[in-house]
N, C-alpha and C positions, 0 to 999 in steps of 0.2 A: 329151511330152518330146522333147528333139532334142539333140544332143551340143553342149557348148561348150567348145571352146580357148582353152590360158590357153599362154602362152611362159612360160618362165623361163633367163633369163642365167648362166651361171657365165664367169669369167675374161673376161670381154671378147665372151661368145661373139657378141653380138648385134652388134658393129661387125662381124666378119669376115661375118654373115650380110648383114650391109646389102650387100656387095660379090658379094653370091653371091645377088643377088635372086629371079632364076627357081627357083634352087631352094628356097628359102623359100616364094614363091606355089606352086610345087608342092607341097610336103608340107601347105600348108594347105588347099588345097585337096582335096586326098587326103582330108584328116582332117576337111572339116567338109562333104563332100559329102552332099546332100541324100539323096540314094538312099540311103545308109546308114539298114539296117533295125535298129534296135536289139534287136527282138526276135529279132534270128538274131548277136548277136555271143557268142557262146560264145569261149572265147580261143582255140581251135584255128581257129576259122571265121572273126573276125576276125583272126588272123596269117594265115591264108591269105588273105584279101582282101588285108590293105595292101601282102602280099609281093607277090599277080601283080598289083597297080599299080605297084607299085616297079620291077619286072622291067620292064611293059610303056614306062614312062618314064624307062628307062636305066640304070638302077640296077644293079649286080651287083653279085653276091657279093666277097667278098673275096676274091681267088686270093695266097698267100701263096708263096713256094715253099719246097721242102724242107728247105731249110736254115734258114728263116726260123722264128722261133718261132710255133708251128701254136695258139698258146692266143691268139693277137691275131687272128684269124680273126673279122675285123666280118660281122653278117650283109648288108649293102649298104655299097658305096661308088660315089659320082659326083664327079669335080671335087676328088679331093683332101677331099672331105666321107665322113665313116662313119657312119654311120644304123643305131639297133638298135632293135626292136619289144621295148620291154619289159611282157609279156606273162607271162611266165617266171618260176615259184616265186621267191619274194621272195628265196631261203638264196644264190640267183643273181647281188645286185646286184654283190658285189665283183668276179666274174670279169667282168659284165658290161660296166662302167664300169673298170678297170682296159685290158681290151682296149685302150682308147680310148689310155689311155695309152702304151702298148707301143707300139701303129703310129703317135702322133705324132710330130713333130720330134726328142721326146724320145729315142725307140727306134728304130724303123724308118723312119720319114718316109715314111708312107705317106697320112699326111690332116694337114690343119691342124685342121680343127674336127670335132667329133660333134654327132649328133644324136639323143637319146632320145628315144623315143616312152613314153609311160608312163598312165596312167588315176589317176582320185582311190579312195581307198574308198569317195568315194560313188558313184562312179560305180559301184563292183564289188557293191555294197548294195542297190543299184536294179535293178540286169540280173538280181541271184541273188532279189531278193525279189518283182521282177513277172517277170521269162521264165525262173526256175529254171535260169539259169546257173551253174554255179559257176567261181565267181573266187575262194575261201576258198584262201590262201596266197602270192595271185598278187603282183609286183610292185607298187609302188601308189608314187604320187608324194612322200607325205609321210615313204616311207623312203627313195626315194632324194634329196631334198632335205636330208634329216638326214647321212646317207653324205657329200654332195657338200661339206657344210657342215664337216663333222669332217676331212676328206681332204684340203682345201684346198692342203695341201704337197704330198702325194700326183699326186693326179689334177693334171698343168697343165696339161694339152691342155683350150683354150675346149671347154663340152657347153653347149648350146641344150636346153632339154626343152623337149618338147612335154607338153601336159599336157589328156588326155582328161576330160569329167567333164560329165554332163547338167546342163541348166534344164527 
């Protein structure tokens, strides 16, 4: 078995990505890197990988300042892009994907476009039932695809998901 990515568009997201090419080839990259052992992605030990790659290829954190509202706190941004590893107990996607909203154009103009990272259930089916990881609660694509779909007035900042999930 070996990981395979699937994109998916909200609002336009994938014109604003055509313009922002390198970092597109980077995250895909990132995510469908061969070295990636599947038997060691546990969600703790895979968010600590893709974080010190993100780190190591510019990425930082979101520095917000004190007056600014401290709940849009993205875990990476590059170029005006916000990047979050959704990794993170499923009860999490509203605060997750609203951030996105808060630091767009809309609120703070701090990014034009987001970027989700997120995995399938099956992928979380596959890790927990051949390398006894648990993923039982974790984010998973087909809830935030239902979120992004219902929210549509909501969330208008373009989000790109990336979408983890073995062959």
């Amino acid at each position: 078995m070996r990981l395979k990515l699937q994109e998916v568009p909200y609002r336009s997201s994938e014109q604003i990505l055509a313009d922002k090419a390198a970092i597109k080839e980077e995250i895909v990259n990132l995510l469908t890197d061969p070295q990636i052992d599947l038997s060691t992605l546990s969600r703790p030990h895979f968010t600590d990988l893709l974080s010190k790659q993100l780190l190591a290829n510019g990425w930082r954190p979101a520095i917000f300042s004190p007056t600014e509202y401290q709940l849009a706190k993205i875990e990476f941004v590059k170029d005006r892009v916000g990047l979050e590893v959704g990794f993170r107990h499923t009860s999490l996607i509203g605060p997750d994907l609203l951030k996105f909203q808060i630091a767009s154009p809309y609120g703070l103009n701090k990014i034009d476009l987001a970027l989700y990272i997120v995995t399938t259930k099956n992928f979380q089916k596959y890790i927990k039932t051949t390398y006894k990881h648990n993923w039982s609660g974790a984010m998973n694509f087909e809830k935030v695809d239902r979120y992004l779909r219902h929210f549509t007035n909501g969330i208008q900042v373009p989000v790109h998901v990336f979408v983890l999930d073995v062959i």
